[in-house]
C-alpha positions in Angstrom: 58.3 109.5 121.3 58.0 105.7 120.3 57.1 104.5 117.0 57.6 108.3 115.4 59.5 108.3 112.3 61.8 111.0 111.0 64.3 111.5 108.3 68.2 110.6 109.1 71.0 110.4 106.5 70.3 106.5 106.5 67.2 106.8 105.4 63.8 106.8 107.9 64.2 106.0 111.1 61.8 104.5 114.1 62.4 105.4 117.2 62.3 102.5 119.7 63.2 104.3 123.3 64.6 107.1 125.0 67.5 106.0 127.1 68.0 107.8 130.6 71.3 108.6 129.6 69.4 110.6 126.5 70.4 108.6 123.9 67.5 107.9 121.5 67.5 104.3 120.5 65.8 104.0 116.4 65.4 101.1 113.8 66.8 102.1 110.6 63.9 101.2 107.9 65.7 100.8 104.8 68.4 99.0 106.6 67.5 95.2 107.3 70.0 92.7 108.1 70.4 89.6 107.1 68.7 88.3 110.6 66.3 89.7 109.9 66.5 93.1 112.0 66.8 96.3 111.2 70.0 98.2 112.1 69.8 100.6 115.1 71.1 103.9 115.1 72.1 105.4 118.6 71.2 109.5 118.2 72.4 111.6 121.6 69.7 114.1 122.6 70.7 117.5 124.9 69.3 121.0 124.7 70.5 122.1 121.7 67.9 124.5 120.0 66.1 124.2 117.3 68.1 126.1 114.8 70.9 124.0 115.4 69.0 121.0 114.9 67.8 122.2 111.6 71.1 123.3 110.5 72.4 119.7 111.5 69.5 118.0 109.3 70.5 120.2 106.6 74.2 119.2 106.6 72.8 115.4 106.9 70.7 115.8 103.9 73.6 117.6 101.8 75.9 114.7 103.6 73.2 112.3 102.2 72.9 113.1 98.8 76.9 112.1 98.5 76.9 109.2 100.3 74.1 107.8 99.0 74.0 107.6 95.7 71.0 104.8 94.4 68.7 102.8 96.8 69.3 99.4 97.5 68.1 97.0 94.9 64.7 95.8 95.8 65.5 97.5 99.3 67.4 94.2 100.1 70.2 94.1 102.5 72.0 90.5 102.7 75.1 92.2 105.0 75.5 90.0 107.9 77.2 92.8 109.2 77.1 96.8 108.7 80.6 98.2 110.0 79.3 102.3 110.2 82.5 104.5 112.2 84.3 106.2 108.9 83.0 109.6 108.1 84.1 109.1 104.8 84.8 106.6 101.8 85.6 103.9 102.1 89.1 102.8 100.2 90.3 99.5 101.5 89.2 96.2 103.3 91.5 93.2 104.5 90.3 90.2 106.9 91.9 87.8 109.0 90.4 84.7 110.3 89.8 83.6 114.1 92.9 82.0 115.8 93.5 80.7 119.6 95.6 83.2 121.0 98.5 82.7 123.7 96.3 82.5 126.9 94.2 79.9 125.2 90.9 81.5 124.4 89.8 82.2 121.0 90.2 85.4 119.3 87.8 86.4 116.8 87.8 87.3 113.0 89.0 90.1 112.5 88.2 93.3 109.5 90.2 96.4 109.0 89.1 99.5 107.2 90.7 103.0 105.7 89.3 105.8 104.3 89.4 109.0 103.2 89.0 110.6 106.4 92.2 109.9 107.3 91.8 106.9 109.7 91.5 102.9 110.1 89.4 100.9 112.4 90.0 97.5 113.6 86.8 95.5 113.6 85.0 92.3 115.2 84.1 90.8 111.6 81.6 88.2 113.9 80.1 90.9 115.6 80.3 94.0 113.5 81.8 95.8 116.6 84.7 98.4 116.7 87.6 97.1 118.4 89.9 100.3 117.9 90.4 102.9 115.9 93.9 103.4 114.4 95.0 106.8 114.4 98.0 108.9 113.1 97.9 109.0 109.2 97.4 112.8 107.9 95.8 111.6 104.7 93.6 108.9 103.2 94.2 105.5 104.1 94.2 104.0 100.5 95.9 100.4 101.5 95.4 97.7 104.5 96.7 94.3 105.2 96.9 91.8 107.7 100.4 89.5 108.6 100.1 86.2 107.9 99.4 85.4 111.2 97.1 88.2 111.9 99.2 89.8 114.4 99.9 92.5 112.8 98.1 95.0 110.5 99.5 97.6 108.0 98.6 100.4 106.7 99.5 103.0 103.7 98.3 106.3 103.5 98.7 109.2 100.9 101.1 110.7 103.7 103.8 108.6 102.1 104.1 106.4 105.2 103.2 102.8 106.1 102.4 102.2 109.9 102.1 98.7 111.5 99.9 98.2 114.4 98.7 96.1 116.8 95.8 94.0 115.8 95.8 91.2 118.5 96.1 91.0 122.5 96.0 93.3 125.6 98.1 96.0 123.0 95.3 96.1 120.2 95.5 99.4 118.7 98.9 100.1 119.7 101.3 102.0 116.4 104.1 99.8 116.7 106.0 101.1 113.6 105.9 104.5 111.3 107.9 103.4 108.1 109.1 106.1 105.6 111.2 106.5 103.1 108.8 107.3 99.9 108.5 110.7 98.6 104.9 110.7 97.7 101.7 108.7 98.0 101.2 105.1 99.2 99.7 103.4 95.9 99.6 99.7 97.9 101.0 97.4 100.2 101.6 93.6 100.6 103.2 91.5 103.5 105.8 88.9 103.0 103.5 85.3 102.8 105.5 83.9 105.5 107.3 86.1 107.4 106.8 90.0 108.7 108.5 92.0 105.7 106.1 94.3 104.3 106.3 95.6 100.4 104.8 98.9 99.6 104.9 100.9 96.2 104.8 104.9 96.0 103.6 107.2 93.2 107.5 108.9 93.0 108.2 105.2 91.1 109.7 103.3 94.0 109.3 100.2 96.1 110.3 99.8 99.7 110.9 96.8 101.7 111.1 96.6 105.8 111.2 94.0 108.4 107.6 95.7 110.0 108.1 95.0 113.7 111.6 96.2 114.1 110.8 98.9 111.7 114.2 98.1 110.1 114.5 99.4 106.5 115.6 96.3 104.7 115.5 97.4 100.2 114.4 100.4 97.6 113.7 99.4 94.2 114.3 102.2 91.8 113.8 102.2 88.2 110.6 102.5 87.8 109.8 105.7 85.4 106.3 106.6 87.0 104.2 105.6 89.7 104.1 102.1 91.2 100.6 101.0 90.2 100.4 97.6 92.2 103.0 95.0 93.2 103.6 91.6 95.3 105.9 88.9 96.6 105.7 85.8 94.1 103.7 82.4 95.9 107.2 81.3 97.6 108.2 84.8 98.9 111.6 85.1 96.5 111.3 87.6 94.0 109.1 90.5 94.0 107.0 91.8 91.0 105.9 95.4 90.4 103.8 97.3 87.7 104.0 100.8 86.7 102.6 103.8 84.7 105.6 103.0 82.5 103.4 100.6 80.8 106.2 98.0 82.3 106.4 95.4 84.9 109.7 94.5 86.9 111.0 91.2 88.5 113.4 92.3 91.6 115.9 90.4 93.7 114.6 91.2 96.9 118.3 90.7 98.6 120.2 92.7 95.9 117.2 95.2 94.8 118.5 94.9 90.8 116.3 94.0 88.6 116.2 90.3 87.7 113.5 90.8 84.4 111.6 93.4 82.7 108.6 93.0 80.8 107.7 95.7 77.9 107.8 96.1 74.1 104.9 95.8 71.5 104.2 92.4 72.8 103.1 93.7 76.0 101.0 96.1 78.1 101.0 99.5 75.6 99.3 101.2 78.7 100.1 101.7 82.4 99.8 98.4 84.6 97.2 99.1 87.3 96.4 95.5 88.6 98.3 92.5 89.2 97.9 88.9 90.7 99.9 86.1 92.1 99.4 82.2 91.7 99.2 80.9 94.6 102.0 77.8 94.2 104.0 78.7 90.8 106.0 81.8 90.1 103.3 83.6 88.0 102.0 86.9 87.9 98.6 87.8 86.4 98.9 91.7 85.0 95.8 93.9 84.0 96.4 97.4 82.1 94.6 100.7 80.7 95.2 99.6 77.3 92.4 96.7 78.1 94.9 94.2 77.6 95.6 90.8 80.0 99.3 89.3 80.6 100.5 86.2 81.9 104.2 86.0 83.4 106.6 83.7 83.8 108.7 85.6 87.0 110.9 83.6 87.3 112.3 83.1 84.0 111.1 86.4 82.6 108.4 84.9 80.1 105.2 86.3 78.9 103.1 83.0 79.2 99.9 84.6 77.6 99.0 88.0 76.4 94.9 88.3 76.3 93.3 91.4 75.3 89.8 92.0 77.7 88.7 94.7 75.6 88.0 92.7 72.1 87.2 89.9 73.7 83.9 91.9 75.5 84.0 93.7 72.2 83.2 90.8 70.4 80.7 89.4 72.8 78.5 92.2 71.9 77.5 92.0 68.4 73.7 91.9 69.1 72.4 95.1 67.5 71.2 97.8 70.1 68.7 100.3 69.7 69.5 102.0 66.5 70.4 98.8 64.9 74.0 99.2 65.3 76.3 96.6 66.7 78.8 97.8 68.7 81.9 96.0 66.3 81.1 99.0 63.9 80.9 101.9 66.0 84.0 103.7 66.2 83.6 105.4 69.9 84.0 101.9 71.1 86.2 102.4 74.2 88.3 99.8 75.5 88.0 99.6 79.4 90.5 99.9 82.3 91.7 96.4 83.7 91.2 97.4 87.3 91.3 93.6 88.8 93.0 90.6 87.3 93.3 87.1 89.5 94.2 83.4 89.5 91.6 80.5 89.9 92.2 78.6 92.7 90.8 75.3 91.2 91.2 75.7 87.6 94.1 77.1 85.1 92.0 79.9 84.7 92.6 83.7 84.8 89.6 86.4 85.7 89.7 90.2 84.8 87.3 92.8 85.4 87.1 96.4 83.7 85.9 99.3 84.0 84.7 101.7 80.7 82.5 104.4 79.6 83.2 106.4 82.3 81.9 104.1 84.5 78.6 103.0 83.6 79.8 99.9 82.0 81.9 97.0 82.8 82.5 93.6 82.0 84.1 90.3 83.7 85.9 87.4 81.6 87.5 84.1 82.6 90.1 82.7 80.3 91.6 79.3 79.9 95.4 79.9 80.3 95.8 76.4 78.8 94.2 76.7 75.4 95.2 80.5 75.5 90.7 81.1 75.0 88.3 82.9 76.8 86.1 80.7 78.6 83.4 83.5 79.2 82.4 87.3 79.1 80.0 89.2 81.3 78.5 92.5 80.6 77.7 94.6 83.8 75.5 97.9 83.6 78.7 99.0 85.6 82.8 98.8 86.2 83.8 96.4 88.0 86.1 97.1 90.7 87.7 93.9 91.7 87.4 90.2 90.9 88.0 87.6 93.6 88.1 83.6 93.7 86.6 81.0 96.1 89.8 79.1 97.6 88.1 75.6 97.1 85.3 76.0 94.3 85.2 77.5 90.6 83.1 80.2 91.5 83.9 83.9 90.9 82.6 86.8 92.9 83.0 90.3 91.8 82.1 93.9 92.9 81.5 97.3 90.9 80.5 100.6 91.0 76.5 99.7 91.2 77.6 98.4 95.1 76.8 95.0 94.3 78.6 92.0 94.7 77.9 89.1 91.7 78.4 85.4 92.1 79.7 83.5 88.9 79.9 79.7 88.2 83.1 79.7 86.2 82.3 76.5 84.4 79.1 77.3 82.9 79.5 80.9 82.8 76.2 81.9 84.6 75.6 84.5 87.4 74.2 82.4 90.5 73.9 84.7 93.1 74.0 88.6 94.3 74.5 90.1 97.4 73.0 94.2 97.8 73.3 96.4 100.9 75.4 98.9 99.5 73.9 102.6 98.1 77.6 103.5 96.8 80.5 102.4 94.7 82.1 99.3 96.2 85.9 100.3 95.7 88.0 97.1 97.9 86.9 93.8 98.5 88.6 90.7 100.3 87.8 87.3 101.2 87.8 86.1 104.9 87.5 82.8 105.1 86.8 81.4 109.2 86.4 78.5 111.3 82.6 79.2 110.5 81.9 80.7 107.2 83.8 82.3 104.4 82.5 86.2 104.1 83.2 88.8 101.7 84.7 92.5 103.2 83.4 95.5 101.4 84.3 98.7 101.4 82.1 101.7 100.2 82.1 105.0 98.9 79.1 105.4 101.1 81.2 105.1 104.1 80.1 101.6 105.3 81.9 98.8 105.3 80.0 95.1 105.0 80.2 91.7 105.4 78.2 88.9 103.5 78.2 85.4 103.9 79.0 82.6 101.4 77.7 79.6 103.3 73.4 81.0 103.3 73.4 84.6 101.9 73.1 86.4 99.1 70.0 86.5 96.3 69.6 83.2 94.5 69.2 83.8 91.0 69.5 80.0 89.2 70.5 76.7 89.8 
C-alpha cells in the first residue's frame, strides 16, 4: 500500500500508512505547505465494493472539475495554513488575534469561515485546526465577523437572520443569539468598534441594529429603495453609513434611526453602491459603485470630499496599442468595471479600489492621493479583483481576485513586490489578522478552502 499513488479530488495523492483504525494516511502532491510538507489527507477505508468506490471517484472527479478551476501557479503553495471542512465555497473570512483569557493562559488566533453549504467553522488560525463548527443557518453564510474583543462571532446568512456565537472559552460553539427582523437575504454585517451592537443590511432595503448578546433589538433603518449593498459604523461608533442599489448612500442617527445626510444627484454614484470603507480616525466613508466611479464623504457633515472615477482612470492607463493596433481609448466596447473593494490607507491620505470588468477576466487596482484629488497609480490584472486591503503600519497594498492570487503593492512606487498562490479558485473574502507573532492574510475560496499566508517570510518575491 505505501508509496502508491492514485487520483483524489486534490490532486495525486501518496499514500504514507494504513492506520489500524483503517484510516489511510496520504501526502497530497500538488499541495506543499509553506514548511515545506505536503498536506495529508485522512481517507477512511471499510468494505465497501468496488462499484461504490468507482461511483464515489466519479462524483470526486465531477466534484473536481468545479472546485478546481486552474492549477496553482508554478505549483506553488505559500499557505501557512490550508483550512479544508466546507463542502462548498467559500464566501467570507474574518480573524481575530490571540488574547490571554480569564484563567490566564493564552488563547490562540482565531479564523472563521461561511459558505455556501450552509455552515461556519471556527478555526485555530496558528494551527489550521477546526475548533467547532457553527451550525443552524438554512442558507449560505455570505457574512462573518468577530467582536472587538473576539468574544463573540457573528454571522449572516441568506436565511435573513444574523446569529451570534460563542467563539472563546469552555462554551465555544455555543449559538447564543438568533436575531431577525429582515425580510430577505443578509447582504453584510459589521459590529459596533467598541462595544457589542452589531449592524447588518438586508436585500428588502433595510438596516438592523441589536445589542448581540442580549439579543435585544435596538434600530431599523428604512428608506432605502433597494437592497442594502454594504454599510458600517463611522471610526468613533456615532453615525452609521449605508449604500444601496438606489445608486445612494445614507448617513443615520443610530439613536433616532432618521436619516442625518443623503448622498445622490449627478455629482455622485449614477450606479448602485456595492463597496464602502471607513477611516479609521475621521468621520469618512470611502464608496465604490457599478458605474466605475470612486467617492469620498464627509459623514458627518454630509460632504462629498472627492469624487474619482476608476474606470477612466484604468482607461487611460491603457493606451498602448494591443494586437490589432488599437488602443483601447478608441474602442467603443470599452466596459467600465464594477468597484467591488474600495479602502483607506492606514499611513498615507490615500484611497485604493479595485474592479472587476469584462466579465471577469480583467481587473485593475488604483491608489489615489485624496490630497491633490490625483491618481497615484493603476494596475492592470489578467483578472477582477475582489477586495483591496491595507497594511496597518506600512504603505503597502495587498489585493486578491478571481485568478486566486493574492498581490502585494508598494503604494509609493507603484510596483508589485510580492505574490502569494495556493488557491485553484476565485478568492471571493479576504481579511487581515494581525497577532502577537505575525500579521496573515484569511482567504476564502470558491474552491472550498480557506488559507492563511504570512506577511512577516511568505509569499513569492518578485523585486526589491
Amino acid at each position: 500500500m505505501e508509496d502508491e499513488t492514485f487520483d483524489t479530488i486534490y490532486g495525486s495523492c501518496k499514500a504514507e500508512n494504513l492506520r489500524s483504525d483503517g484510516t489511510l494516511v496520504t501526502q497530497i502532491l500538488e499541495w506543499t505547505l509553506a514548511n515545506g510538507d505536503h498536506a495529508k489527507m485522512y481517507i477512511p477505508c471499510g468494505d465497501d465494493d468496488d462499484k461504490e468506490m468507482d461511483e464515489k471517484v466519479e462524483e470526486e472527479e465531477e466534484e473536481k472539475e468545479v472546485r478546481f478551476k486552474f492549477d496553482v501557479p508554478g505549483g506553488k503553495n505559500h499557505a501557512k495554513n490550508a483550512f479544508d471542512g466546507h463542502k462548498d465555497s467559500l464566501y467570507a473570512v474574518s480573524g481575530t488575534p490571540s488574547k490571554t483569557l480569564r484563567n490566564g493562559k493564552r488563547g490562540p488566533a482565531l479564523m472563521a469561515t461561511g459558505g455556501g453549504d450552509d455552515v461556519a467553522i471556527l478555526w485555530n488560525a496558528e494551527t489550521g485546526k477546526q475548533i467547532a463548527r457553527l451550525e443552524g443557518h438554512t442558507d449560505s453564510v455570505v457574512a462573518i465577523a468577530f467582536n472587538n474583543t473576539g468574544e463573540y462571532v457573528a454571522t449572516g446568512g441568506y436565511d435573513s437572520c444574523v446569529k451570534i456565537w460563542q467563539a472563546r472559552g469552555p462554551k465555544t460553539g455555543t449559538l447564543i443569539a438568533t436575531l431577525e427582523g429582515p425580510g430577505q437575504e443578509i447582504e453584510w454585517i459589521k459590529w459596533h468598534p467598541k462595544g457589542d451592537v452589531i449592524l447588518a443590511g438586508s436585500a428588502d432595503g433595510s438596516s438592523w441594529m441589536w445589542l448581540a448578546p442580549d439579543q435585544m433589538f435596538m434600530q431599523v433603518f428604512t428608506g432605502h429603495e433597494d437592497r442594502v449593498n454594504c454599510g458600517s459604523f463611522t471610526a468613533n461608533g456615532k453615525l452609521v453609513v449605508t449604500g444601496s442599489n438606489d445608486a445612494t448612500v445614507r448617513v443615520w442617527d443610530p439613536k433616532s434611526g432618521k436619516t442625518k445626510h443623503k448622498f445622490s444627484g449627478h455629482l455622485f454614484h449614477q450606479g448602485p453602491v456595492v463597496s464602502m470603507g471607513v477611516h479609521h480616525k475621521r468621520p469618512h466613508i470611502v464608496t465604490g459603485s457599478t458605474d466605475g466611479t470612486v467617492c469620498v464623504l464627509h459623514a458627518k457633515k454630509g460632504k462629498i470630499i472627492s469624487n474619482f472615477h476608476h474606470g477612466k482612470a484604468v482607461k487611460a492607463a491603457m493606451k498602448k496599442k494591443d494586437e490589432d493596433g488599437a488602443s483601447v481609448e478608441e474602442e467603443d466596447d470599452f466596459v467600465y468595471g464594477v468597484v467591488e473593494s474600495v479602502a483607506f490607507a492606514n499611513t498615507h491620505e490615500w484611497i485604493a479600489s479595485g474592479d472587476i470588468a469584462q466579465g471577469g477576466d480583467l481587473g485593475s487596482v488604483c491608489v489615489w492621493d485624496i490630497k491633490s484629488q490625483r491618481l497615484r497609480f493603476s494596475s492592470t490584472i489578467e483578472s477582477g479583483v475582489t477586495r483591496v486591503i491595507w497594511h496597518p503600519t506600512q504603505p503597502l497594498l495587498y489585493v486578491c481576485g478571481l485568478d486566486g492570487i493574492v498581490r502585494e503593492y508598494d503604494a509609493r512606487s507603484g510596483s508589485m513586490t510580492r505574490r502569494w498562490c495556493g488557491h485553484r479558485n476565485a478568492i471571493l473574502d479576504m481579511s487581515l489578522l494581525q497577532n502577537d507573532d505575525d500579521t496573515y492574510l484569511l482567504t476564502a475560496s470558491d474552491d472550498y478552502f480557506g488559507m492563511s499566508f504570512s506577511l512577516r517570510d511568505g509569499g513569492e518575491k518578485l523585486s526589491e
